[in-house]
C-alpha positions in Angstrom: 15.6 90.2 47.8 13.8 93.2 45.8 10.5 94.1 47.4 9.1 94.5 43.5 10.4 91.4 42.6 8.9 88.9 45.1 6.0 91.3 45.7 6.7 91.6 49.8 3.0 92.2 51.7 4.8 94.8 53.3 2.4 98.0 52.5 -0.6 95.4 52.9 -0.1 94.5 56.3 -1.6 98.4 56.7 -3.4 98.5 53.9 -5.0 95.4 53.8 -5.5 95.5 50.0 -2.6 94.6 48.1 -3.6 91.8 45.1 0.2 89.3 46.1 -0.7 89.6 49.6 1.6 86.5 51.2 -0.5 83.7 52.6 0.5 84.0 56.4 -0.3 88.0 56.1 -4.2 86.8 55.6 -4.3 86.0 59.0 -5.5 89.1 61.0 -3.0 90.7 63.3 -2.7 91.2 66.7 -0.2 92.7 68.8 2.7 91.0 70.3 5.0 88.2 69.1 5.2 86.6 73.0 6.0 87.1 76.5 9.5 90.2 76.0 12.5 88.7 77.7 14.6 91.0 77.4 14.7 95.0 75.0 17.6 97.2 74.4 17.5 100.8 72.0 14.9 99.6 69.0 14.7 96.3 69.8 12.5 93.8 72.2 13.0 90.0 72.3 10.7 87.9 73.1 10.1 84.2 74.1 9.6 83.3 70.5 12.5 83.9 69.8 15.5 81.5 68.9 19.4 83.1 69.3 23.0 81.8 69.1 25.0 82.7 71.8 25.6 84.8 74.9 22.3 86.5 75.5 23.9 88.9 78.2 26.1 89.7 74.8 27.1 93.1 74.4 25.4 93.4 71.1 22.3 92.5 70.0 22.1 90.8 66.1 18.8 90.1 64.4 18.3 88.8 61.4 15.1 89.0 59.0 15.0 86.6 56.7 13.2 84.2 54.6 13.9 80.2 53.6 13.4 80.3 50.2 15.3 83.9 49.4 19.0 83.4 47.7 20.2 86.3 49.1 19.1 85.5 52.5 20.6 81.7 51.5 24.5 83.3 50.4 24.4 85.4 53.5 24.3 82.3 55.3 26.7 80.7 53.7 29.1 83.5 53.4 28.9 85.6 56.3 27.3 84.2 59.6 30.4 81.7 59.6 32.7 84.1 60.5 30.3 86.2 62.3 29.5 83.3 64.7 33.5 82.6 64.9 34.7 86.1 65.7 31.5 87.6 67.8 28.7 85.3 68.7 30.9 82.3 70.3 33.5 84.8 71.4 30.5 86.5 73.5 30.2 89.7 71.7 27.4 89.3 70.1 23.9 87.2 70.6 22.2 86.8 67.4 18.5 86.1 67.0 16.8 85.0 63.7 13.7 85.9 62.7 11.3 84.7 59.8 10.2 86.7 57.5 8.3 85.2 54.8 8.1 86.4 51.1 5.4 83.0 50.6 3.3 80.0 52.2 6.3 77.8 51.5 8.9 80.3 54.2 5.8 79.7 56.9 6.1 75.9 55.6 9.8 75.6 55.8 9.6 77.8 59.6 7.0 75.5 61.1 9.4 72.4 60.6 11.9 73.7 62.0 10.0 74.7 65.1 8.2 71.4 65.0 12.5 70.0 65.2 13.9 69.7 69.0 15.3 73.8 69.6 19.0 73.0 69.4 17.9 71.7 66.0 16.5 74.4 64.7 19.8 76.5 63.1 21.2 72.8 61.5 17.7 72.9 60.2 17.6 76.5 58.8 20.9 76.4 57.0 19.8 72.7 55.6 17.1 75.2 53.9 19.3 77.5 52.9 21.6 75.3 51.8 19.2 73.1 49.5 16.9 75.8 48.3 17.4 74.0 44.6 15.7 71.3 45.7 12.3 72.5 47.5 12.5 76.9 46.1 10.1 77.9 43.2 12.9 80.3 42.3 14.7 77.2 41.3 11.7 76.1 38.8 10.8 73.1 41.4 7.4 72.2 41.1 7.2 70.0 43.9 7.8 72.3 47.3 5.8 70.2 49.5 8.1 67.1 48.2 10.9 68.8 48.6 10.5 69.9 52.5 9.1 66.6 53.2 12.3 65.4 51.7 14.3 67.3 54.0 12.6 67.2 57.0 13.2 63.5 56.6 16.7 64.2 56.6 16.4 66.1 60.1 14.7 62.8 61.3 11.1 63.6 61.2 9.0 60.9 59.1 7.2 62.8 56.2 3.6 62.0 58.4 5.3 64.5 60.7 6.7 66.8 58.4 2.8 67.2 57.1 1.3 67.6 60.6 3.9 70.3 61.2 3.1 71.9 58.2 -0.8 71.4 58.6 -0.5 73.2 62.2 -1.6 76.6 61.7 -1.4 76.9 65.7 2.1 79.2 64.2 0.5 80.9 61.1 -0.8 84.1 63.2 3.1 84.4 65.6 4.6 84.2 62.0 2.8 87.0 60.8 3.1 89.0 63.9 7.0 88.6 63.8 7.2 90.0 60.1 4.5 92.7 60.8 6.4 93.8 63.8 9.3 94.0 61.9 8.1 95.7 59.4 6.6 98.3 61.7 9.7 98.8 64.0 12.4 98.7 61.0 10.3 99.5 57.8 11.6 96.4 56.1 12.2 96.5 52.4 13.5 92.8 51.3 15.4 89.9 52.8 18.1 89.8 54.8 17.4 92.6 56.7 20.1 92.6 59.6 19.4 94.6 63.0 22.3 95.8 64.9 21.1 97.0 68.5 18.1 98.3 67.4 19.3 99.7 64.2 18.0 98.4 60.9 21.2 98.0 58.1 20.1 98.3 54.1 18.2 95.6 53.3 19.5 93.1 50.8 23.4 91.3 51.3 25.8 92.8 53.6 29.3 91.9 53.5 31.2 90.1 56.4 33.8 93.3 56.3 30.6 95.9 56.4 29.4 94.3 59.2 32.0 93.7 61.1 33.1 97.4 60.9 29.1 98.1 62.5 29.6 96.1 65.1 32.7 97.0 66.4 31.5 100.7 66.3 28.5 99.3 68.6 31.2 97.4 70.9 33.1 100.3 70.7 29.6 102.3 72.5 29.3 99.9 75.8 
């Protein structure tokens, strides 16, 4: 996504004083996303953190990324199929993903899925991504709460549990330590932003064929 066009609190997470400051960037910061599990060349994961695949991989993929953002959305459907096909289920790659939230609705949309059992949480995620018509504002819905309560039912939860996950803000200050660290580490300019072993692609789409020729050149390195 453009950083003009959704107005990303990038810059204000320094500045503290930009007027379409995100609602989860409010929160004041404080170092540390969790407990690090494991670090590599530019990168550290952490307990928080949810992956698919090998974590001994080879190759280390993180994703930044938001719910609501199309890009983020055709990414998902176009490219992390055969990504998961060809590296992370073959073992060459583990790939984390990691919020990062252009508005209150992404924290929204997060905090279900975390509330979901965790080998829910990706079947949850692409659900998002997949139905963005029905809950996204860049879609001219006017109902977002509706429309996660709507899918969340769909997950199984009952919408009295989709609004106590939502109501939690026990999450609100790891999701804005996630995207602040991000943005510190890999100066983050829009959604997706992909991380390959610690080093930070152009932000915006990336083709299946671009990435795959990254990857391989970081396979090529172990």
């Amino acid at each position: 996504m453009n950083k003009q066009k959704n107005t990303l609190i990038l810059g204000a997470l320094a500045l503290i004083a930009v007027a379409a400051i995100a609602w989860y960037f409010l929160q004041p910061p404080a170092p540390g996303t969790g407990t690090a599990v494991a670090s590599g060349s530019g990168y550290v994961l952490t307990d928080h953190d949810l992956g698919m695949g090998n974590p001994k991989a080879p190759v280390v993929l993180i994703e930044y990324a938001a719910p609501s953002c199309p890009v983020c959305a055709q990414f998902n459907e176009v490219v992390v199929p055969e990504l998961k096909a060809n590296y992370i289920d073959t073992g060459k790659v583990y790939y984390v993903f990691r919020i990062f939230p252009l508005r209150p609705d992404d924290g929204a949309a997060e905090k279900i899925a975390r509330c979901l059992p965790e080998d829910k949480y990706f079947a949850f995620i692409d659900l998002l991504f997949r139905n963005q018509s029905k809950w996204d504002v860049e879609y001219g819905v006017q109902d977002v709460h509706g429309g996660l309560v709507r899918l969340a039912r769909i997950a199984g939860m009952s919408a009295e549990q989709a609004d106590q996950c939502m109501n939690d803000t026990a999450l609100d200050k790891t999701i804005n330590d996630v995207a602040e660290d991000g943005q510190s580490k890999y100066a983050i300019t829009g959604t997706p932003t992909i991380v390959v072993d610690g080093q930070a692609q152009k932000s915006g789409f990336i083709s299946y064929a671009t990435l795959k020729t990254t990857i391989d050149t970081a396979l090529a390195k172990k």
